[in-house]
N, C-alpha and C positions, 0 to 999 in steps of 0.2 A: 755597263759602265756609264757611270755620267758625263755630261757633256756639260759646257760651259754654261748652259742656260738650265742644267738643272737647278731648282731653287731650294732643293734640299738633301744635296750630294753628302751623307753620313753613313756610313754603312758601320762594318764592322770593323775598322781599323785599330791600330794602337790607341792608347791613350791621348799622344800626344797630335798624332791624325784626327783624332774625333775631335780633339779640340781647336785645330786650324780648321775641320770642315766643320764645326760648330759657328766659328768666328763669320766665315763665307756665309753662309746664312744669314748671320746679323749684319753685315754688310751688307747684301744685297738686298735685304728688307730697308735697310734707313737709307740706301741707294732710290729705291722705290721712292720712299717717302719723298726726297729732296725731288726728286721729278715729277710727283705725283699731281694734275691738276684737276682737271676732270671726275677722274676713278682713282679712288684713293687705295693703297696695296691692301690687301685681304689678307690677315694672320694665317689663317688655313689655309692658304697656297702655299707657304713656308712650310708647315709641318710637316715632319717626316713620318711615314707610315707604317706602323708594324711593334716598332720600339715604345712600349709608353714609356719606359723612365727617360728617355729620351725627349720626346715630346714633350715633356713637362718642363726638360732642360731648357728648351727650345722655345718653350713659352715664358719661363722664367725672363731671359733676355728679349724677346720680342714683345711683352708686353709695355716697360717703362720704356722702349721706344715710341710705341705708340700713344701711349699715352701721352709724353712729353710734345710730339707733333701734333696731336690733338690738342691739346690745352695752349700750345704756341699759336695754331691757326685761326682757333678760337677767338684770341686777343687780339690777332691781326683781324681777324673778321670784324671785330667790334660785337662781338655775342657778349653778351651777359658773363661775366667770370664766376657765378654761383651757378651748378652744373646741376641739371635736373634730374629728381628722385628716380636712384636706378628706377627698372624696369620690374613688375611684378612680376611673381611666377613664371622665373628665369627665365625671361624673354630677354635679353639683349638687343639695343638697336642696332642698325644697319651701320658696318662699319666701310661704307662706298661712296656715304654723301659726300658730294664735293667739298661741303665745309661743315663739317665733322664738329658735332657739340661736343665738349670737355667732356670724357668719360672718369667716371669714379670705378674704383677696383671691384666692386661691386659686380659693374657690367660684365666683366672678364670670368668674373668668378661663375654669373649666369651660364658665360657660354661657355665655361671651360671646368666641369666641376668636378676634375681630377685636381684640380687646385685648391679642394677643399672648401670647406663654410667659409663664409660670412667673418664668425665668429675664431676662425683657427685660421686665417688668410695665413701666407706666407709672410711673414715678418718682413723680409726685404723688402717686399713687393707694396706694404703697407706703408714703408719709409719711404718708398719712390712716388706714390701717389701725394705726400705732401710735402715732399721735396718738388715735385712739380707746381704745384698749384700753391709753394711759397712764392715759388719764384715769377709762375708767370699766369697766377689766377689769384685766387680768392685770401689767399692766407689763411685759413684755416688756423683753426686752436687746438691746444693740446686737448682738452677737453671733447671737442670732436670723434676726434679718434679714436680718445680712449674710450668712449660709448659703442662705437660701430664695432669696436675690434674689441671684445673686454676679456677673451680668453688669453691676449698676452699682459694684460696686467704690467708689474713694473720693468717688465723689458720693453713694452713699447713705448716708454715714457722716457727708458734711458736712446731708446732710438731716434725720437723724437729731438728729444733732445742734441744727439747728437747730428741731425740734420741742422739744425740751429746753429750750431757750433762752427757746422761747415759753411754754412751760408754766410755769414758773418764776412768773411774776407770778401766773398764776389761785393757782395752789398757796401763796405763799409765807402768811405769818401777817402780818397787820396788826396785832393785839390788843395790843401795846404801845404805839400809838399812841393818845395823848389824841382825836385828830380824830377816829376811828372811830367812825363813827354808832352809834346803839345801835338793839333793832329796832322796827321801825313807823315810823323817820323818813323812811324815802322813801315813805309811802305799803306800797302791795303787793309793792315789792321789797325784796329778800335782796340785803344784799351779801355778799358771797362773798370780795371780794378785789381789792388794788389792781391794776389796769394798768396807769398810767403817771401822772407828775406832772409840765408844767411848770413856767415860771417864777411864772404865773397861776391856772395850773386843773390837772386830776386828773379821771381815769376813773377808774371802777371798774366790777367785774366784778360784775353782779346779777343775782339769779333773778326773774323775773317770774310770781308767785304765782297770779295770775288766769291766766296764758295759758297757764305750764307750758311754761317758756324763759327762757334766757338772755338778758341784753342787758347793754351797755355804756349807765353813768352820765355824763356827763359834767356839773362843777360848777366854779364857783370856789374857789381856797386861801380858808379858813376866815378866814386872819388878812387877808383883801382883800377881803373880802364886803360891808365898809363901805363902801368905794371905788363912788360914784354913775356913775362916769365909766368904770369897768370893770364892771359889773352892765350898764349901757345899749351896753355893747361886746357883749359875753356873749349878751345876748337878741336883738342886732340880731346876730350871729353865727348864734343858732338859726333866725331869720325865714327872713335870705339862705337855708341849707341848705336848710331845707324847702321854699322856691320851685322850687328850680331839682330840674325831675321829670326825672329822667336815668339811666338805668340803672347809671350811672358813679359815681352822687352818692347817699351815707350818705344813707338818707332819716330824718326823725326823724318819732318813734314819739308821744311826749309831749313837752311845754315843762308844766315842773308848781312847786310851793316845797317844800322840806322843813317838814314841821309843827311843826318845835320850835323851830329857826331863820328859817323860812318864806326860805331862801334858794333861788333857783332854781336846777334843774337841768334838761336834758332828756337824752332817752331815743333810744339806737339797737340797733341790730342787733347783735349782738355775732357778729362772723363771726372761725370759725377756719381757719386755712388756711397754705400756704408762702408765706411772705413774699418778695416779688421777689430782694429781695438774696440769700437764701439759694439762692434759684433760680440765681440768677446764676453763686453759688461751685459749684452742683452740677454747671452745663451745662459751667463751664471744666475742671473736677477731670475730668466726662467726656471735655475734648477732650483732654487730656493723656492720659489712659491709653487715647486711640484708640477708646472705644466710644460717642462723640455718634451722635445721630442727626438727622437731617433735621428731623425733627420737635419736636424740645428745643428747636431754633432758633427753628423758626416760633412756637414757643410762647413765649417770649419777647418774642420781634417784636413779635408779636399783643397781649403784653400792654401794650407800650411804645406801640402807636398806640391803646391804646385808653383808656391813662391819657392824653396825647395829645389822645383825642377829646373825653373828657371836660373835660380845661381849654378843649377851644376852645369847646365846650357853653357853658360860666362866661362865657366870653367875648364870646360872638355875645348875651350876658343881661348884660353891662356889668357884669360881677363880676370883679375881677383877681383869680388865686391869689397868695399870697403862701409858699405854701411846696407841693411839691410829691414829698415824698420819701416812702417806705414801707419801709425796713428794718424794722421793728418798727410794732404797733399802739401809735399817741403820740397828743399832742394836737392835732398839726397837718393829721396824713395815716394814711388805711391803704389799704394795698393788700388786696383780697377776690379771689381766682380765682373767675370765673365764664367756663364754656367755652373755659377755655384762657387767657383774657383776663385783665385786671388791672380792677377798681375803683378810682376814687382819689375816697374825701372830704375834701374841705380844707373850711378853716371860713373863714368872713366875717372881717374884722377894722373898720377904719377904716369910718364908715360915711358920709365925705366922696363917694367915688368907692364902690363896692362893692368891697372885695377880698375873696378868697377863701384 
């Protein structure tokens, strides 16, 4: 039996076990990371031994963490943001330097080449590498990509793209807007940048100053903050979420007021990742040009039972969803890939019946 410091307690459990001892893994890897100064964490102390489709799981999530911490330290370091030409004749560099030059998916592939070529990378994993190095390296071009990776053809263009799409909100300028908080009103976060707004409420994109991360805001529209009967929606919306413990379900972080307004907001995860939908257009663009594979499918699948499992989670806990979609990170739903799978947080509504 594992102990609390095992760093890859996965056996042979249910489904829905392998997936919380999945999660533990990846926690205690970006746990490493966020403490790591000296000795940086080592992928291969994480993996589990015996299972390879397992380990692949396992690498699938543990690598766009590492990479993202790389390319973030890198920038703090003042290194160079153009990352130097993998390593010939799968030599991979040392992943323990203290300050850890920007890796390309490349390197990974070197050291880990159950993750296949070069030329047949995992699509995900292809999208995270310039979802990283949009944001906090080189910007890279579509062009780029499409030469290093040319076995996915017009799915990684519609991928590509769709990392675009996503970036667009963290990046865009809000400062025109009267509503834009000014700073010190949420407390220790930084906002950064809107996410999305509906008819009601609005995320936004915040730095969290004490922990030294990211996270999504979520609050009511300014001009509805008066509204007694949508404020007691809002906080009974936060309660529901944070009941229901489920590896599926956005967990919140804080329920806190802003100081100036003292109106309430709470605090999540802010996960980046391919969005289902975008998945979706990748796996079809690949079946047309002939080069799906088996496994794009099950990936897929895997994620639609597992948004799925998580409504029926809601449900066996007397919580109805009431919306249940993730094209985009919105107010109602996001989709988060974790080993293959899909996340879905929906939020409370009515608090007659619970719905979700």
């Amino acid at each position: 039996m594992a102990d609390d410091s095992d760093p890859h307690p996965v056996g042979q459990e249910s489904s829905c076990d392998r997936d919380a001892a999945l999660m533990a893994i990846v926690e205690q890897f970006e746990t490493a990371w966020r403490g790591a100064n000296a000795c940086l964490p080592e992928i291969e102390r994480f993996l589990p031994q015996g299972d390879h489709g397992l380990r692949r799981e396992v690498l699938a999530e543990l690598i766009p963490i590492d990479l993202e911490y790389r390319w973030r330290r890198a920038g703090k370091a003042g290194q160079s943001p153009r990352p130097e030409t993998p390593r010939p004749n799968g030599h991979a560099p040392s992943t323990s330097q203290a300050q850890p030059r920007p890796w390309l998916l490349d390197d990974y592939l070197a050291r880990y080449p159950e993750l296949g070529s070069v030329a047949r990378a995992p699509l995900d994993l292809v999208g995270h590498e310039y979802r990283v190095r949009c944001r906090w390296g080189d910007r890279p071009t579509h062009e780029e990509f499409l030469a290093r990776f040319p076995g996915h053809g017009e799915a990684l263009l519609i991928a590509l793209q769709g990392v675009d799409a996503e970036q667009a909100p963290a990046d865009s300028s809000v400062s025109g807007s009267s509503d834009r908080p000014g700073s010190g009103t949420y407390g220790r976060y930084q906002i950064k940048g809107l996410l999305g707004q509906g008819g009601i409420g609005r995320v936004w994109l915040a730095y969290d100053q004490q922990l030294k991360r990211d996270v999504a805001i979520k609050e009511i529209l300014p001009e509805l903050a008066t509204d007694g009967g949508l404020r007691a929606r809002f906080l009974f919306e936060a309660e529901i979420t944070a009941r229901l413990q489920h590896p599926g379900v956005m967990p919140i972080r804080e329920l806190a007021s802003r100081a100036d307004t003292n109106q309430s907001f709470y605090v999540m995860p802010y996960i980046q990742g391919q969005t289902l939908s975008t998945a979706i257009k990748a796996y079809h663009a690949q079946r047309t040009s002939g080069t799906a594979q088996r496994r794009d499918l099950v990936r897929l699948l895997d994620a639609l039972i597992a948004v799925c499992s998580t409504i029926e989670f809601a449900h066996s806990h007397l919580v109805i969803h009431s919306a249940a979609q993730g094209p985009q990170p919105n107010l109602t739903s996001r989709i988060a890939t974790v080993r293959g799978c899909a996340q879905s947080r929906c939020y409370a509504s009515a608090p007659r019946r619970s719905r979700l």
